[in-house]
N, C-alpha and C positions, 0 to 999 in steps of 0.2 A: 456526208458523214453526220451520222446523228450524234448530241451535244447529251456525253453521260454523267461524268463528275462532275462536283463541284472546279476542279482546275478550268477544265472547258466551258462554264458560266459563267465562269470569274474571266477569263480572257473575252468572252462575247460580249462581258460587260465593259470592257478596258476598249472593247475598239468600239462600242457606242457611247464611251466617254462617259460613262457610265460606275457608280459606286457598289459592290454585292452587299450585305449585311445578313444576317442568319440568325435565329433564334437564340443560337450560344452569346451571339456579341451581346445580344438587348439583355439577357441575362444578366451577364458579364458586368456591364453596366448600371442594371439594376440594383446590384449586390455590393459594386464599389467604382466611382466612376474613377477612379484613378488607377485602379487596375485593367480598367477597359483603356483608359490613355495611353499607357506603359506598353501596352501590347501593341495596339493600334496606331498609335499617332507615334512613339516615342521609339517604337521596332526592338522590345526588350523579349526575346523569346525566349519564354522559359518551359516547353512544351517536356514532359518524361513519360516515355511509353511504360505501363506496366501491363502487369496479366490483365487485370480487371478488361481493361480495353481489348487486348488480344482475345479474350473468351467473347465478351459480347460481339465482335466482328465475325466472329469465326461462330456464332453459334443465331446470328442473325440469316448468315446464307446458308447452312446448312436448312435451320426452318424454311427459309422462304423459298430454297430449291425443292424441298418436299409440300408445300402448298401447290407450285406452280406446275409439278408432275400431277400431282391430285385433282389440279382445276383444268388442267390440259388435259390429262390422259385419264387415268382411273385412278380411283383411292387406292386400290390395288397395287398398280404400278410403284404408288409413291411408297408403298410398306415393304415392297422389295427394294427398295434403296440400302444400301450398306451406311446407314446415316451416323454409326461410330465412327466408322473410318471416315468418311466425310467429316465429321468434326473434326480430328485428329490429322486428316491433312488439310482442312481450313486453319486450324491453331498455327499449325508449324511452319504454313503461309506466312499469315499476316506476322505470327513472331521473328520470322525470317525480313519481313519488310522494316517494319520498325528496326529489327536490327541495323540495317544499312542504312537507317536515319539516325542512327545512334554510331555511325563510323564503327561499327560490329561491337559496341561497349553490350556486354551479355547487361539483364534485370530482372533476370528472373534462375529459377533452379529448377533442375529435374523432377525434383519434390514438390516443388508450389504446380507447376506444371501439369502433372499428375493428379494432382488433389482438381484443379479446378477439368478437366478431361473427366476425370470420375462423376464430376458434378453432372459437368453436359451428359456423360451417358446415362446416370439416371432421369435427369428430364426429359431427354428424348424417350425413355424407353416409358416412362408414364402418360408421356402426352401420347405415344401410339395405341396406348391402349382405350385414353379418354377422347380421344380427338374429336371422335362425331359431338362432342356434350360442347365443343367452340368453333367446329370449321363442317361445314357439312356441303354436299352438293346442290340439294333441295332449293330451290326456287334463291339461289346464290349464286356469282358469279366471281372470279376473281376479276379485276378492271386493269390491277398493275402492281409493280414490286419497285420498290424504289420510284414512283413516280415522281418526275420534278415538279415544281411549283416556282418560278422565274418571272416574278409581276413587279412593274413599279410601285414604288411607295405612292400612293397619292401626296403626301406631305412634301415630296421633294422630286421631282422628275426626272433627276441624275440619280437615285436612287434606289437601287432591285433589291426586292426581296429574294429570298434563294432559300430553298428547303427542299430534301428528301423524304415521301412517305413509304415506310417500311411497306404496309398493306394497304391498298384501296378495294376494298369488298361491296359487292351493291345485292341487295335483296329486295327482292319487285322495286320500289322507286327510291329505296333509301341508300344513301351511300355512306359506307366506315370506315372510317376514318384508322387504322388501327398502328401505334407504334411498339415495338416489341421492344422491352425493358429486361436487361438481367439485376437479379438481385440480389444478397446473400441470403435474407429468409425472406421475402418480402414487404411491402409500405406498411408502417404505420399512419396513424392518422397524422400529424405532426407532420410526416413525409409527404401526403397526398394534397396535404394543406399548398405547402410550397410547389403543386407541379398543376399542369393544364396549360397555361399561359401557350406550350410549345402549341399543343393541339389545336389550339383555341387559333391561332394566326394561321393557321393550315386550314383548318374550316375555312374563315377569311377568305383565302387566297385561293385555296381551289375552289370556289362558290364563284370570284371572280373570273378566275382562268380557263375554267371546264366550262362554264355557262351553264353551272346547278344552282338550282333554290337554295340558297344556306337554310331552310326551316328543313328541309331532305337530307340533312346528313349530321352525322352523328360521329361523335368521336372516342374512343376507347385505349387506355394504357393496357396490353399484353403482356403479364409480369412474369418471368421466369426465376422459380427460386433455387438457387443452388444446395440450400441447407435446410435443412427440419427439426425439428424440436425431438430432443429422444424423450425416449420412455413417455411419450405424449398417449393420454387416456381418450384420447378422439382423432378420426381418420384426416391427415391433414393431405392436400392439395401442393403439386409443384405451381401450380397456374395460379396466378391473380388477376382478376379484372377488375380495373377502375375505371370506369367514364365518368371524368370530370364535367362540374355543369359547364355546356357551350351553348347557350341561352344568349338574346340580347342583348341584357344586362352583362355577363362573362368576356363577351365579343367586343362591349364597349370599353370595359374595364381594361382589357388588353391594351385595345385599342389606342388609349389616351398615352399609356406606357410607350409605344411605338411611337406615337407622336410626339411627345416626353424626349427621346432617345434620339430619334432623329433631326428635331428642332434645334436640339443642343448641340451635336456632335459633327453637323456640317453647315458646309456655308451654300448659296443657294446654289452653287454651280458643281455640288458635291465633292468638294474637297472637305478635308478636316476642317474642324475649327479647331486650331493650333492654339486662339488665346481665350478656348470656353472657361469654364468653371470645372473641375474636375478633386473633388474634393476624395479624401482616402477617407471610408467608414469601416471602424471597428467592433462592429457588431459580431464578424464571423472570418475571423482570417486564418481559419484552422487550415484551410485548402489553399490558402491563397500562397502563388511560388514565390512573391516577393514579402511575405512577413517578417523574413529575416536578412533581409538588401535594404538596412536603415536608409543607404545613401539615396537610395528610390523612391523608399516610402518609411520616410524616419516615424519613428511611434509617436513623437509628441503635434505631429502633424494630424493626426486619424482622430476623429469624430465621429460621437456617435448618428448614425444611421437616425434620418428623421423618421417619426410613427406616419 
């Protein structure tokens, strides 16, 4: 039986007595370490499905089923895909899923529903007409969809790294890295500033795990926009592409963060460390689900985030 979710690595990790950790947690972490406690160590779940997530799940496999026809079969093949209706019963999938994780509590409307389905069909129907200008056959390969990445941390033996890559793309010796992003119009710089980090540990780990060169591979943010500027006096783009530097220097910068993270947060034999330091920073708790659960995380507690 081959090992496809995250549930089934997280159990493979449990009977090698083993800890998982993923890009979200070191985040997590990075951002407030007492929000990472709360979650992790303390079991305070405060998980709320909305659209946003329903659309990016559901508009992830629609893309990546129309690459994998195109890189299997013909480009042909994949533009007689009915890829409306594919997204529209991928949405009503996964809305249907989170629903019975929410004991059928509805969180969404037929109207917000609609608006974001509108969105997916203009981006599909623009990327089919631009698609040769990002995905082409020519001396490319697709390698995988969802590939795993399942490596120990070097810093801690009881502890795996765990990640899913959207696309792995290889063109003569180089390998792409590529993670597909939805977004309302796409990153500003502000935005692009704060991301890479994910990329950047995936380089890492598949350079480790595939047995590639890390100077061979290259990594790239896939930005799909839902919205546009009206009445805009220049031709604007659903697509954004970012490749953030994953350089030496980038790789190490990470790097130290991972070591950061998991030096603090277990003990050698990969259990928690139940009496770290887990300080609450108020730098940015606009997202955060405990900024209004004093009793969790009372305000006269939170400090500011060091530079």
């Amino acid at each position: 039986m081959k090992l496809k979710t995250p549930y089934d690595y997280a159990v493979k990790a449990r009977k090698m007595g083993k800890k998982t950790i993923s890009y979200s947690q070191i985040s997590t972490y990075t951002n407030c370490p007492h929000q990472w406690k709360l979650e992790k160590i303390d079991k305070h779940s405060r998980f709320e499905p909305n659209m946003f997530l329903v659309f990016g799940t559901a508009f992830h496999e629609t893309l990546q089923f129309y690459l994998d026809t195109m890189y299997k079969e013909t480009a042909a093949a994949a533009d007689r895909i009915d890829l409306d209706k594919m997204l529209k019963d991928n949405m009503a999938s996964e809305y249907k899923k989170r629903l019975d994780e929410t004991d059928g509590k509805h969180f969404s409307c037929q109207e917000e529903m609609s608006d974001f389905y509108s969105d997916g069909v203009a981006i599909l129907q623009w990327f089919k007409k631009k698609r040769g200008a990002y995905f082409s056959k020519k001396y490319t390969e697709l390698v995988g969809i969802e590939m795993p990445i399942f490596s120990e941390v070097e810093y801690n033996k009881n502890v795996m790294f765990m990640g899913f890559m959207d696309l792995v793309m290889k063109e003569h010796d180089t390998i792409k890295i590529i993670d597909i992003k939805t977004s309302f119009m796409g990153w500003k710089d502000k935005k692009k500033k704060k991301e890479g980090n994910q990329l950047r540990l995936y380089k890492k780990y598949f350079a480790e795990q595939y047995g590639t060169d890390v100077k061979n591979i290259e990594v790239e943010y896939f930005i799909v926009k839902r919205k546009l500027y009206e009445n805009c006096d220049f031709p604007q783009k659903r697509i954004q592409q970012y490749r953030p530097a994953s350089g030496k220097p980038s790789i190490n910068k990470v790097d130290k963060l991972l070591k950061e993270f998991v030096e603090n947060v277990f003990n050698d034999d990969g259990s928690y460390n139940k009496d770290g330091d887990y300080p609450a920073y108020k730098n940015d708790c606009t997202y955060c689900p405990f900024k209004k659960e004093h009793d969790l995380c009372p305000p006269k507690s939170r400090i500011l985030k060091p530079c």
